[in-house]
C-alpha positions in Angstrom: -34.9 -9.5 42.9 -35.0 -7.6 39.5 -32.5 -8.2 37.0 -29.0 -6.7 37.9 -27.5 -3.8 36.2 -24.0 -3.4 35.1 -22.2 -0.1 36.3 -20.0 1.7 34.1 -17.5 4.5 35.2 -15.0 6.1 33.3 -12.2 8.2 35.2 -9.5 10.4 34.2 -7.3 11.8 36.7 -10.4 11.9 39.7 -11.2 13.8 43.0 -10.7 10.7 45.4 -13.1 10.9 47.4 -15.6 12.2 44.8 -15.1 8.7 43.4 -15.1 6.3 46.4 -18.7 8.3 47.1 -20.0 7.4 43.2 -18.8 3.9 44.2 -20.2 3.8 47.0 -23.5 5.1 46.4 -23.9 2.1 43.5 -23.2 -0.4 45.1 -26.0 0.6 47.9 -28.6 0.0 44.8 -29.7 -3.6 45.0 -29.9 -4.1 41.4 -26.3 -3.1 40.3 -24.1 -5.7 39.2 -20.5 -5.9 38.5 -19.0 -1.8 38.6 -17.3 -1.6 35.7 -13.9 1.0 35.6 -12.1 2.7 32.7 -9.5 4.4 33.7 -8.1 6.8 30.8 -5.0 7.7 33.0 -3.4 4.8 32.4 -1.5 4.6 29.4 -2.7 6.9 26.9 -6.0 8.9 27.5 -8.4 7.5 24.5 -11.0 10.3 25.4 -14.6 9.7 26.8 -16.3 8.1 23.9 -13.6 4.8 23.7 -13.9 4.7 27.7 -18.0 4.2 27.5 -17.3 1.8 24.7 -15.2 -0.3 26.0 -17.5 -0.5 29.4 -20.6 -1.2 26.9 -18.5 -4.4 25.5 -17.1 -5.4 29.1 -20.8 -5.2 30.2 -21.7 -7.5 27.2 -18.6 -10.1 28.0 -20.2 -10.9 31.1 -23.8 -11.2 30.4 -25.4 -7.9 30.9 -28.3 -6.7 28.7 -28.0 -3.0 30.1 -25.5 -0.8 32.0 -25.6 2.4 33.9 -23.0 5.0 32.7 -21.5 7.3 34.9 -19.0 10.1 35.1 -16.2 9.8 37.9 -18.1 12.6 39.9 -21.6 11.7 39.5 -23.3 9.9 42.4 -27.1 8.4 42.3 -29.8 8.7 44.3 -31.0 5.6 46.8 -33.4 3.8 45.0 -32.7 5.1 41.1 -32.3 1.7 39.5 -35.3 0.3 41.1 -37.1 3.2 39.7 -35.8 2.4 35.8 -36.7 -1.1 36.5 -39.9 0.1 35.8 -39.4 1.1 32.3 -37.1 -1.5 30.8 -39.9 -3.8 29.3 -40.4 -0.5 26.9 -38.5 -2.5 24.0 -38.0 1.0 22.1 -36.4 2.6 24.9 -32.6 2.7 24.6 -31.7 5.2 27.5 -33.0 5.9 30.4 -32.5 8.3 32.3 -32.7 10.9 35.6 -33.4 14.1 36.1 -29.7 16.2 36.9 -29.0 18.3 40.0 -25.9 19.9 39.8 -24.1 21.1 42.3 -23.8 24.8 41.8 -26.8 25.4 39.1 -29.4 23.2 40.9 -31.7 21.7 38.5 -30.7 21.0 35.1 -33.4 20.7 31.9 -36.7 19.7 34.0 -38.9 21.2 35.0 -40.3 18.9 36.9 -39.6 16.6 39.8 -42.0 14.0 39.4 -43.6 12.2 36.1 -41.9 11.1 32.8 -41.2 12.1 29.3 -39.5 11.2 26.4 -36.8 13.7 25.3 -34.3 14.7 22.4 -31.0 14.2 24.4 -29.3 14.1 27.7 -25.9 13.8 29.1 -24.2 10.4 29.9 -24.2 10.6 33.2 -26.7 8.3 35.2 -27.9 7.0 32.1 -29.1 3.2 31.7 -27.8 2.1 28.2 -30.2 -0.4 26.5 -26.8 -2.6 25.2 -28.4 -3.8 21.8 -29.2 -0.4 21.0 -25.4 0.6 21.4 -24.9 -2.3 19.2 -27.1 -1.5 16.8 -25.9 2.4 16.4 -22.6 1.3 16.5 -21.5 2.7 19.6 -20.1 5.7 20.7 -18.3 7.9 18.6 -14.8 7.8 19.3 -13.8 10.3 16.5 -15.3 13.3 19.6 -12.6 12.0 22.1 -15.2 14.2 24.4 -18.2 17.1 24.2 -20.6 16.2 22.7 -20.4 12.5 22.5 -23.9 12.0 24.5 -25.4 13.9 22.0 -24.0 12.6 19.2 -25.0 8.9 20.5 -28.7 10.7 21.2 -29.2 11.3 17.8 -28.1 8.1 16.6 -30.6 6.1 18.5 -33.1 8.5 17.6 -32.1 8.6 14.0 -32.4 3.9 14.2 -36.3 4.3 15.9 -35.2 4.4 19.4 -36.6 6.7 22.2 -34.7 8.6 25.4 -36.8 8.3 28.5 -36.2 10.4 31.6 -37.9 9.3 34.6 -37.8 13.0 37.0 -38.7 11.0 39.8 -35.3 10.6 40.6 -32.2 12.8 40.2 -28.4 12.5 39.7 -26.0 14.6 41.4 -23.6 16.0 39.2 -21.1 19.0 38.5 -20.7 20.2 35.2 -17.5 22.4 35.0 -17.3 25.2 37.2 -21.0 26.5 36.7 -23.1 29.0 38.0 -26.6 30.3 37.5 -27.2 33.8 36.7 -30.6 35.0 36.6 -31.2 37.6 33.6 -34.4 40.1 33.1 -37.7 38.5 32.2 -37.3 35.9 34.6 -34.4 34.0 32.2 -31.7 32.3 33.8 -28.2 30.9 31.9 -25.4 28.7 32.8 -21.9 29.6 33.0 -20.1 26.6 32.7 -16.5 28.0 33.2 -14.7 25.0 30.9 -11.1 25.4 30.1 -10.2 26.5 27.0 -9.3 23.4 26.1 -13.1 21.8 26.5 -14.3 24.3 24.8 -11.8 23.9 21.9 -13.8 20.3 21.9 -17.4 21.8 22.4 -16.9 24.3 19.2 -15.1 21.8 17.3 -17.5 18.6 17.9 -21.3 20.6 18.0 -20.7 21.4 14.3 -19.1 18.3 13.5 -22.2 16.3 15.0 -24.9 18.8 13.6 -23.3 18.3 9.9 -23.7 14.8 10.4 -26.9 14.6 11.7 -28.0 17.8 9.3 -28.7 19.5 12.1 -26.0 22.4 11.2 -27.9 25.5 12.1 -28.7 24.7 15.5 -25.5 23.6 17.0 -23.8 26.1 15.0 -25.7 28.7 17.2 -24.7 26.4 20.0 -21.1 27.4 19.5 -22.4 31.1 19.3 -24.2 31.4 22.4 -21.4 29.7 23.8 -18.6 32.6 22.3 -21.3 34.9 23.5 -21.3 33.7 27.2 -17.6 33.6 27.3 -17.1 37.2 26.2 -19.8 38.4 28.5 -19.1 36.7 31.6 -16.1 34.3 31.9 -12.2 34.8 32.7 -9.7 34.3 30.2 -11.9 35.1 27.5 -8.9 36.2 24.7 -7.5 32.4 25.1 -11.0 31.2 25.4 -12.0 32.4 21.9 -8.8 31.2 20.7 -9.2 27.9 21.3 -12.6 28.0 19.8 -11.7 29.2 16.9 -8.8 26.4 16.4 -11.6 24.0 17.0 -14.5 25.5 14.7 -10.9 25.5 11.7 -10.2 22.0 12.8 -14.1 21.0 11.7 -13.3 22.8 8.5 -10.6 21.0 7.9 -11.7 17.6 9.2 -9.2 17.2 12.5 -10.9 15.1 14.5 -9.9 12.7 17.9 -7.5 14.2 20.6 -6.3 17.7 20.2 -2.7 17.8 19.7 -0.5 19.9 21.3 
């Protein structure tokens, strides 16, 4: 029997049966250990970031040197953690992780549904968390609250000599907001992600707060833009949209970070 893994969930308000089915499905994998739980509905909602840290310090309380991080919707394939098994004698390897199939968009950044590579960031979900890595970056950064906290804690490994493996052998099924694919001329294709105006109050707020710590400014400042850009062209709501955006990209200015008060 390989080593077990711990399994890390953090809700917030979840679909029911969305979240008895990511149970479910991982405690069918014969290497998870102990499922882990942190529920930011209870009491005040910390935000994303303290959730996965205080799963990553649960994990370590009882033992575990690695633990699988998922969202409260995500649910993994039969046979995934066998699969990373393969790959956790790679001492430079802090994360490792799936290929995404969402829902509504299909498949998410590979191309590819077999092989692996080593890659700049991915999202938390389905993830296994090398947990002297998270030590050694010191964690996830709590100041986000949420958006943009994977990549944050990407760059971070990256930036202390660790690498990001995803194994496309196996996938994660997943729903990012309200998405859908739209194909474009010249055989490009761009998600709409249809987040509240509140998310993407976060996204525009914590993209250029990460990319000016990690002097990466330009890029997820463009982030932000093609992300106004998408709103205006195809989304609902798009005044109040903006808005919100706006408020967040003035809160960076101005250094307002953690939960967004009302």
């Amino acid at each position: 029997m390989h080593k077990k893994f711990a399994i890390g969930i953090v809700t917030y308000q979840p679909d029911e049966q969305r979240l008895k089915e990511n149970i479910a499905a991982a405690k069918v994998q014969p290497e998870a250990g102990d499922i882990l739980i942190a529920d930011n509905d209870k009491g005040e909602n910390l935000g994303m970031a303290s959730g996965l840290n205080q799963l990553c310090q649960q994990a370590i309380d009882l033992g575990y040197e690695w633990v699988v991080t998922l969202d409260q919707d995500s649910v993994m394939q039969p046979g995934t953690l066998s699969e990373f098994t393969h790959y956790t004698d790679l001492e430079d390897v802090a994360i490792i992780c799936p290929r995404i199939e969402d829902r509504n968009m299909g498949r998410q950044y590979a191309r590819s549904d077999k092989g692996t590579e080593y890659i700049q960031h991915c999202i938390t979900a389905g993830n296994l968390v090398r947990l002297s890595a998270w030590q050694a970056v010191g964690g996830f950064s709590e100041e986000l609250f949420i958006d943009g906290v994977d990549f944050d804690f990407c760059m971070k490994l990256q930036e202390h000599g660790y690498k990001i493996l995803r194994t496309n052998n196996v996938f994660l099924l997943q729903e990012v907001g309200h998405g859908q694919a739209i194909n474009l001329p010249f055989h490009k294709q761009i998600s709409i992600l249809n987040h509240s105006p509140l998310r993407l109050y976060y996204i525009a707020r914590n993209y250029l707060y990460i990319g000016s710590q990690h002097r990466q400014l330009l890029h997820w400042a463009l982030e932000v833009t093609k992300r106004m850009l998408i709103v205006v062209c195809f989304e609902q709501d798009k005044w109040r949209k903006l808005c919100y955006m706006f408020t967040g990209i003035r809160h960076y200015r101005k250094g307002i970070m953690g939960k967004k008060s009302s």
